[in-house]
N, C-alpha and C positions, 0 to 999 in steps of 0.2 A: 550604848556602845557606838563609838565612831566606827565611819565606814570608811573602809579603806580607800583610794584614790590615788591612782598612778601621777607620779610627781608633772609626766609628759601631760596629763588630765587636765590637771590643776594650772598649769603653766597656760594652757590653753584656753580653759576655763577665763581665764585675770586677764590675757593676751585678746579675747573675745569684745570682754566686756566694755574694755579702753581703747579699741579701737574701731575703724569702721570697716575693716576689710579681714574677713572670715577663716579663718585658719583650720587645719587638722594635723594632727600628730600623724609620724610616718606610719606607725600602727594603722588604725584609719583607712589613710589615704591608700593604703597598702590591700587595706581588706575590701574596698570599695571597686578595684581596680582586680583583685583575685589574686594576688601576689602577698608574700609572706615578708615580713620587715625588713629583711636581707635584700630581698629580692627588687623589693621599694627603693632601697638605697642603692642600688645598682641601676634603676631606672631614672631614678632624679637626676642622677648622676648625667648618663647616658644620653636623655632628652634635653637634660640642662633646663628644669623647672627649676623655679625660685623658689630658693631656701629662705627664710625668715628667717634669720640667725636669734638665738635663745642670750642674752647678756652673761656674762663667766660662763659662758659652757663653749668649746669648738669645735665639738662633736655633735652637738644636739640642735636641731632646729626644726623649724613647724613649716606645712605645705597651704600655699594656697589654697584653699577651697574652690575657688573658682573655676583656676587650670585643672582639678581634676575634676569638675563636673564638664569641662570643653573636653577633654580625654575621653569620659565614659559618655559622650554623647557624639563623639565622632565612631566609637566603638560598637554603637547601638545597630 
């Protein structure tokens, strides 16, 4: 039986592999941070972190991994 795998996952997963700079979904980056996906996209927004835009999508895009481990360790 296949396992299921959020499309944001998978996108991420392929976005990973091809390149050399570390990505998270707003999910994620959201739960790393203690904030709920809403609340994530209210803060990217807000601090103006780079969005990695997703190809045909204009709503969807993936976070640095970096800037949010510079976030949770200015927070520590």
């Amino acid at each position: 039986m296949n396992e299921f795998k959020d499309w944001n996952l998978k996108l991420k997963e392929t976005f990973n592999a091809t390149s050399r700079v570390v990505v998270l979904t707003v999910t994620e980056a959201g739960s790393l941070l203690g904030l709920t996906k809403d609340q994530m996209k209210v803060f990217v927004d807000k601090y103006k972190l780079t969005k990695v835009p997703i190809m045909r999508s204009t709503h969807r895009y993936l976070l640095l991994k970096s800037e949010i481990d510079e976030l949770i360790a200015k927070n520590k």
